[in-house]
C-alpha positions as CSV (number, residue, x, y, z in Angstrom):
1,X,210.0,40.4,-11.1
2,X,208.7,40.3,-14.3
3,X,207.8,43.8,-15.5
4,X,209.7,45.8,-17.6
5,X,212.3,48.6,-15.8
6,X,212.0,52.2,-17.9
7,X,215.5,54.2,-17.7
8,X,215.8,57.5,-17.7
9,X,217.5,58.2,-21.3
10,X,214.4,55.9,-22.3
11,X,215.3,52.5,-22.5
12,X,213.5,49.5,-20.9
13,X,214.6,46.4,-19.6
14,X,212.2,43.9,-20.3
15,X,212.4,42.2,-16.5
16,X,214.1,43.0,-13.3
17,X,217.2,40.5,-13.8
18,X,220.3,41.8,-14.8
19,X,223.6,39.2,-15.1
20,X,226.4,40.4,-12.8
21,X,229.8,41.4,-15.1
22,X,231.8,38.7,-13.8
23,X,235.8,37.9,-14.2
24,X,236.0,34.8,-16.6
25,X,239.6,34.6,-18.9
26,X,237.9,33.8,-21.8
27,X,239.0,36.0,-24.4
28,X,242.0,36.6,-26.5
29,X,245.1,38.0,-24.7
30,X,245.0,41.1,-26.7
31,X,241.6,42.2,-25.7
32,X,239.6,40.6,-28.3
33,X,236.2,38.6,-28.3
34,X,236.3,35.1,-28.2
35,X,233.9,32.3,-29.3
36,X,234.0,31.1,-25.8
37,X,232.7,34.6,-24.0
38,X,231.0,35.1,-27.2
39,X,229.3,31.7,-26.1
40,X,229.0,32.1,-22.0
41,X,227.5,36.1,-22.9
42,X,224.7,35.2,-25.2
43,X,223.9,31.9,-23.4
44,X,222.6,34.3,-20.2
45,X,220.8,36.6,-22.5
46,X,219.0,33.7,-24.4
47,X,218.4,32.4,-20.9
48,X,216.2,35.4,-20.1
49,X,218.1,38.4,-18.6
50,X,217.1,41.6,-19.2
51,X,220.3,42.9,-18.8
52,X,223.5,41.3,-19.9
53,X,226.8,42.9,-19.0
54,X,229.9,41.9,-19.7
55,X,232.8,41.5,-17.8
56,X,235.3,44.3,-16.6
57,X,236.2,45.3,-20.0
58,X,240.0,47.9,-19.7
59,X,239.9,51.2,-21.1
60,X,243.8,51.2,-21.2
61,X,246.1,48.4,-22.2
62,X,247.8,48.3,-19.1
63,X,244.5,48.6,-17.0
64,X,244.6,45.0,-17.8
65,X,243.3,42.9,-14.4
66,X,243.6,39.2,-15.7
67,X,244.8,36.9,-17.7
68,X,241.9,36.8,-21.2
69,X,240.5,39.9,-20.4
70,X,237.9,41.1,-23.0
71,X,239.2,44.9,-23.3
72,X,237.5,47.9,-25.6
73,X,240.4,50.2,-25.7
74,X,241.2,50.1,-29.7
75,X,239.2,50.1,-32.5
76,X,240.6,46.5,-33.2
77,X,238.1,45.2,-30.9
78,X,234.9,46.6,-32.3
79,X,234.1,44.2,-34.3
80,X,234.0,41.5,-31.9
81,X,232.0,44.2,-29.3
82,X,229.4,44.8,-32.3
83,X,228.8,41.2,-33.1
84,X,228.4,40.8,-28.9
85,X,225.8,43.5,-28.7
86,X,223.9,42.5,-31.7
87,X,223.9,39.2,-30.7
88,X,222.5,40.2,-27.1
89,X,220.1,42.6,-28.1
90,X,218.6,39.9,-30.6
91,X,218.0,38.0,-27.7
92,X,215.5,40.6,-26.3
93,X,218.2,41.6,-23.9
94,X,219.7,45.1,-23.3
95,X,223.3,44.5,-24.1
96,X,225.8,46.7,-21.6
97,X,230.0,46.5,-21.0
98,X,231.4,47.6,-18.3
99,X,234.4,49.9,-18.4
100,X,237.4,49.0,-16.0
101,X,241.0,49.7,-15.2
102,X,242.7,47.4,-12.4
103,X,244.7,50.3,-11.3
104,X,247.2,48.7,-8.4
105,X,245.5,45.6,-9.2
106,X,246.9,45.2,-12.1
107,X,249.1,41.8,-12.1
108,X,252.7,43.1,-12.8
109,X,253.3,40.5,-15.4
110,X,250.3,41.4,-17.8
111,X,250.8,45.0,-18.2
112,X,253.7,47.0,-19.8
113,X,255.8,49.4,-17.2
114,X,254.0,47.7,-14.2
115,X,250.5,48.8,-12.4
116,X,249.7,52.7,-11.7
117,X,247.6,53.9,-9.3
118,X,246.3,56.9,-7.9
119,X,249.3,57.0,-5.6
120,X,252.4,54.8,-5.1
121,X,251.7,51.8,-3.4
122,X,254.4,49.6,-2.3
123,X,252.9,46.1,-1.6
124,X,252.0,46.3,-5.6
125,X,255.0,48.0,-6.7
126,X,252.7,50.7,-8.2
127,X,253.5,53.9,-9.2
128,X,251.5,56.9,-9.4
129,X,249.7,58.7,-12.2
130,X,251.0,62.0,-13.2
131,X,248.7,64.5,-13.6
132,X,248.6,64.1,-17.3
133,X,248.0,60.6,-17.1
134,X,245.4,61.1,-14.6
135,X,243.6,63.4,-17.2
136,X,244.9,61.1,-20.4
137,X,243.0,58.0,-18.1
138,X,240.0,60.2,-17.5
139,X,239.8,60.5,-21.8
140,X,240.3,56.9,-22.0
141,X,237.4,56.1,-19.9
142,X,235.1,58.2,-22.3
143,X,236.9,57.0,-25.6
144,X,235.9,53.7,-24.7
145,X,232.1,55.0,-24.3
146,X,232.5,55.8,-27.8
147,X,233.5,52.9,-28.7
148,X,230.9,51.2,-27.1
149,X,228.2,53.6,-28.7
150,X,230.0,52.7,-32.3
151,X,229.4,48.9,-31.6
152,X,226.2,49.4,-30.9
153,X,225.7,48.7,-27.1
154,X,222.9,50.5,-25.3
155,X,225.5,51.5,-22.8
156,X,228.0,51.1,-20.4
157,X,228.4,50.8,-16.8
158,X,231.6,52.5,-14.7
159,X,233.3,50.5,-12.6
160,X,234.2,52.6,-9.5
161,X,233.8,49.4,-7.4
162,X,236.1,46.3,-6.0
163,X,239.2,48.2,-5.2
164,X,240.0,49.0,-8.7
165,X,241.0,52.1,-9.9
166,X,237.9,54.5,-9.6
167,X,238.0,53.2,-6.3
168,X,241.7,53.5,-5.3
169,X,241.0,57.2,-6.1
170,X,238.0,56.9,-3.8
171,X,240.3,55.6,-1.2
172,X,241.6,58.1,1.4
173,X,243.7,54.7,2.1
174,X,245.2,54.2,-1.6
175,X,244.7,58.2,-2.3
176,X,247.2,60.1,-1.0
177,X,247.3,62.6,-3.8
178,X,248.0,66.2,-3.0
179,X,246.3,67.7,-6.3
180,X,242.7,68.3,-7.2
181,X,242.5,64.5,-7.7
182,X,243.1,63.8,-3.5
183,X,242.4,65.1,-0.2
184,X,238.6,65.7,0.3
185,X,235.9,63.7,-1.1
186,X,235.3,65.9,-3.7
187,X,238.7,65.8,-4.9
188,X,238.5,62.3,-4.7
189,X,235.6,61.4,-6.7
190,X,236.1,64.3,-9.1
191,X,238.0,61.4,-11.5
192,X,234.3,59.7,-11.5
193,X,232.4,62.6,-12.3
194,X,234.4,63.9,-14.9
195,X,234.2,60.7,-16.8
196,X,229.8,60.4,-16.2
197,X,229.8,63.7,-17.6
198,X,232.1,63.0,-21.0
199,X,230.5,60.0,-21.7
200,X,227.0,61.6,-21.2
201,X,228.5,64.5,-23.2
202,X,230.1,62.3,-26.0
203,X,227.5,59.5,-26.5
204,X,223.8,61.8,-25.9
205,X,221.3,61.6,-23.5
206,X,219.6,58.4,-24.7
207,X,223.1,56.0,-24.4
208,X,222.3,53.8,-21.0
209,X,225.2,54.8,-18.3
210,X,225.4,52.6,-14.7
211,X,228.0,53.1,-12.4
212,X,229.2,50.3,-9.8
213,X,230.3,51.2,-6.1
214,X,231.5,48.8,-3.6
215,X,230.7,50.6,0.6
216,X,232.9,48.3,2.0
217,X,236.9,46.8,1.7
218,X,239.8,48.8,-0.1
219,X,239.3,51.4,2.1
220,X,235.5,52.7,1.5
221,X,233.8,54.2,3.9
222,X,229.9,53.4,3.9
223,X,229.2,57.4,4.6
224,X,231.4,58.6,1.6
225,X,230.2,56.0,-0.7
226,X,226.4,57.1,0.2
227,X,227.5,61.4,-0.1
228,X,229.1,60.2,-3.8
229,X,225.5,58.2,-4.6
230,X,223.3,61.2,-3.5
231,X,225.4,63.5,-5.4
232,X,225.5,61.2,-8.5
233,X,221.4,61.1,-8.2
234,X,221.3,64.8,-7.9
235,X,223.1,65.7,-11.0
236,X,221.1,63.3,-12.7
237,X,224.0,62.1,-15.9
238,X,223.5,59.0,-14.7
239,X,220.5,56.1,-15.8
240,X,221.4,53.3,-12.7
241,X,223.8,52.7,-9.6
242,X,224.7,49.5,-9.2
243,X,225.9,48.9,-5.5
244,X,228.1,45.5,-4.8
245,X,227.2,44.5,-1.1
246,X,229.3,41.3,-0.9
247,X,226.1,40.5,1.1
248,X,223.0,42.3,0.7
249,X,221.2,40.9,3.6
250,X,224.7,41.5,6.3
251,X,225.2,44.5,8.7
252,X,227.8,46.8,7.6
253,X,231.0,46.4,9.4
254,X,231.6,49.8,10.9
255,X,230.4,49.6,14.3
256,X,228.6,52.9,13.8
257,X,226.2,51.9,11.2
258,X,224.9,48.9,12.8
259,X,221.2,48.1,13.4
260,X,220.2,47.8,9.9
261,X,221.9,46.4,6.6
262,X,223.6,47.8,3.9
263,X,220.9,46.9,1.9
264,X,218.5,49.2,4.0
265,X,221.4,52.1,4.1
266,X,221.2,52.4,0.4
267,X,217.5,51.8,-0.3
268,X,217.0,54.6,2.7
269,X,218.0,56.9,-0.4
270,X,215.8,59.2,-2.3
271,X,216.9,57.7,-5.6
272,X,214.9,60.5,-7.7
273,X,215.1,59.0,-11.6
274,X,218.2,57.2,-10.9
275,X,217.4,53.4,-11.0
276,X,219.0,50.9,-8.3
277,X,220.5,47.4,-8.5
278,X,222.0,45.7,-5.6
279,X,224.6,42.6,-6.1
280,X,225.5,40.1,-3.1
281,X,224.5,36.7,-1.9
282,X,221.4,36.7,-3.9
283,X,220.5,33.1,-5.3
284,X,217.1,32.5,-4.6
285,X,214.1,33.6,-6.4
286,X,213.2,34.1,-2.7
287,X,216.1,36.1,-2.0
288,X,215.1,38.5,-5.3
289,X,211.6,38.7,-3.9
290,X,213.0,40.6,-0.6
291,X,215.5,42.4,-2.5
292,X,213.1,43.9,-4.7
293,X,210.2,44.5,-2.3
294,X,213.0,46.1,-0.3
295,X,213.1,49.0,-2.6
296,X,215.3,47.8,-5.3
297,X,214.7,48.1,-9.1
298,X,216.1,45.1,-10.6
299,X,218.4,42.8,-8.6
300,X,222.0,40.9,-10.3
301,X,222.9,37.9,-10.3
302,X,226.4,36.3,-10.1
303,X,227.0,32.8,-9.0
304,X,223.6,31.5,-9.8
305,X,223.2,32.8,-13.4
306,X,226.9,30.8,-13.5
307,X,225.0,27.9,-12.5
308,X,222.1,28.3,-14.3
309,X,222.2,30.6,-17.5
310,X,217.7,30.5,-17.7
311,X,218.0,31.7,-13.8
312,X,215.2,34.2,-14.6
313,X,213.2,31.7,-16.7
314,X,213.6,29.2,-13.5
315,X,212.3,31.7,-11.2
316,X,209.6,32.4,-13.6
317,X,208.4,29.0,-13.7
318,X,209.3,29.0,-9.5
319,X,209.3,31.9,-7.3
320,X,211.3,29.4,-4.7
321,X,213.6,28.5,-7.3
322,X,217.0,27.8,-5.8
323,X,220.4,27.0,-7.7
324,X,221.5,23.3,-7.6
325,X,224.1,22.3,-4.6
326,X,227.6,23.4,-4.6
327,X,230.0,21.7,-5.6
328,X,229.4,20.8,-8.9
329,X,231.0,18.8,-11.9
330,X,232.9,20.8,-14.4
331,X,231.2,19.3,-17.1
332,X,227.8,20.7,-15.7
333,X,229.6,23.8,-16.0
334,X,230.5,23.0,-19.2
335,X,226.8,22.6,-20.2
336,X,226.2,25.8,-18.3
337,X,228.4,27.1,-21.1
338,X,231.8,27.7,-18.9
339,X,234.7,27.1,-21.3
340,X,237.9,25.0,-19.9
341,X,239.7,28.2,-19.1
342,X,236.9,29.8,-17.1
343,X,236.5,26.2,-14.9
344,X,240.1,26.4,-14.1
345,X,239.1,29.8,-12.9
346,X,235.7,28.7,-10.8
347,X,237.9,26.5,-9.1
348,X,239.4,29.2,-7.1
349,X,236.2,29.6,-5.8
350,X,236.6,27.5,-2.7
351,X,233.6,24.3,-3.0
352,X,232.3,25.8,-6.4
353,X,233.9,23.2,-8.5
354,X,233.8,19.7,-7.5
């Protein structure tokens, strides 16, 4: 758990943890960094991981998926981006932001003109992308690479996962487009390779790039989701996958891939250079163990680096480490550096916040 991971475009990650980009309305409402995500960010990478990612940070304004969203689509926001990333990487941590656009997901009242989405979708109110818009979002997504390069990240990670947009366009269920951007799986993913291949293109072969998938909910199918990874490890543009099981130790929930896990479907892979990570339902340093000896190159951690932000130091110290009891108090969370705003968030979590 403890050695250092080697990417492919040459950097290493000094241990196998990596903090899960998690929703946490802490930042200003125009997309800027604030003390308090500032404060929660660098608290985890102090705390040991050798990976800290941010949040879902939106490429477009109105990609916007929440309320205090930390966003890196203007150049207004570098500066906050390059004090993060310095701040992390002093820290001995490789410093990463996710790039992210809601899509349909989008709460109407936080983005200008409503959400857009692959296709219109009527239980959102959505519209759908034109062509040019599909092509102006694909630009967006690499911009924003830049502008992570410029502030001095060692990369980024896609988010293709969670039923955002990447995803919608995954979706034969939200994807209904009758252009080269829907229909077969190759028109459907074509949005996700094009923007791989412009930020590998724009930002050099030695920038860090991950992409998140999700196999299951928002209409993935676990086969397509595994065709898309063994394509993405074939062509080689990109340095990790990151695949969110929900639960990594659970049976998938199409009745024809039952028998084994999701966990086992995806480490079944030949993952050639292409590094793995695996989010979902892993809290214990027990549970890290497995993962890891399953086939997995570094594991991320969600909930319990909330709970704790020295989860890999604790697991150092104790390989049976487990996070304290749910629920807790909010000022434990507080202490756990949680600001006021992202409490009022944790409470949604049913039993999280006492």
């Amino acid at each position: 758990m403890f050695e250092p991971v080697r990417f492919s475009c040459g950097e290493t990650m000094s241990n196998r943890f990596m903090l899960a980009p998690m929703t946490n309305t802490q930042s200003h409402e125009d997309g800027t960094l604030s003390e308090e995500e500032f404060h929660w960010l660098t608290m985890r990478a102090k705390g040991g991981f050798g990976l800290t990612m941010t949040c879902a940070s939106h490429v477009q304004a109105n990609g916007k998926g929440f309320p205090g969203q930390l966003g890196i689509f203007d150049d207004a926001q570098i500066p906050g981006h390059t004090r993060l990333a310095k701040a992390i990487q002093d820290s001995g941590s490789l410093a990463i932001v996710q790039l992210h656009h809601a899509g349909i997901r989008s709460p109407r009242e936080l983005v200008e003109g409503g959400p857009v989405g692959p296709s219109i979708h009527e239980k959102s109110n959505s519209r759908s992308l034109s062509l040019k818009e599909v092509h102006a979002l694909r630009d967006d997504f690499i911009e924003a690479g830049v502008r992570a390069k410029k502030s001095g990240y060692n990369g980024v990670e896609i988010h293709g996962a969670h039923g955002y947009i990447l995803c919608q366009f995954l979706s034969s269920r939200y994807n209904v487009r009758k252009d080269s951007y829907g229909g077969s799986l190759e028109n459907r993913s074509r949005l996700i390779f094009e923007v791989i291949d412009g930020i590998r293109q724009a930002c050099g072969p030695q920038f860090l790039i991950g992409l998140r998938l999700s196999p299951e909910r928002f209409g993935m199918k676990l086969e397509e989701i595994k065709k898309v990874c063994e394509r993405i490890i074939d062509e080689g543009q990109v340095d990790f996958l990151d695949i969110s099981l929900w639960d990594s130790f659970k049976e998938p929930e199409e009745k024809e891939f039952k028998g084994r896990s999701l966990l086992e479907h995806f480490t079944a892979l030949d993952y050639k250079e292409v590094r793995l990570t695996v989010a979902g339902n892993i809290r214990s340093g027990a549970d890290c163990r497995a993962v890891l000896d399953a086939g997995v190159d570094f594991v991320t951690i969600g909930r319990a680096a909330i709970l704790h932000h020295d989860y890999p130091e604790r697991v150092r110290a104790n390989e049976n480490f487990t996070p304290v009891d749910l629920p807790v108090e909010d000022a434990y969370l507080k202490k756990e550096g949680l600001s006021e705003r992202f409490v009022n968030y944790m409470r949604r979590w049913p039993g999280f916040v006492k």
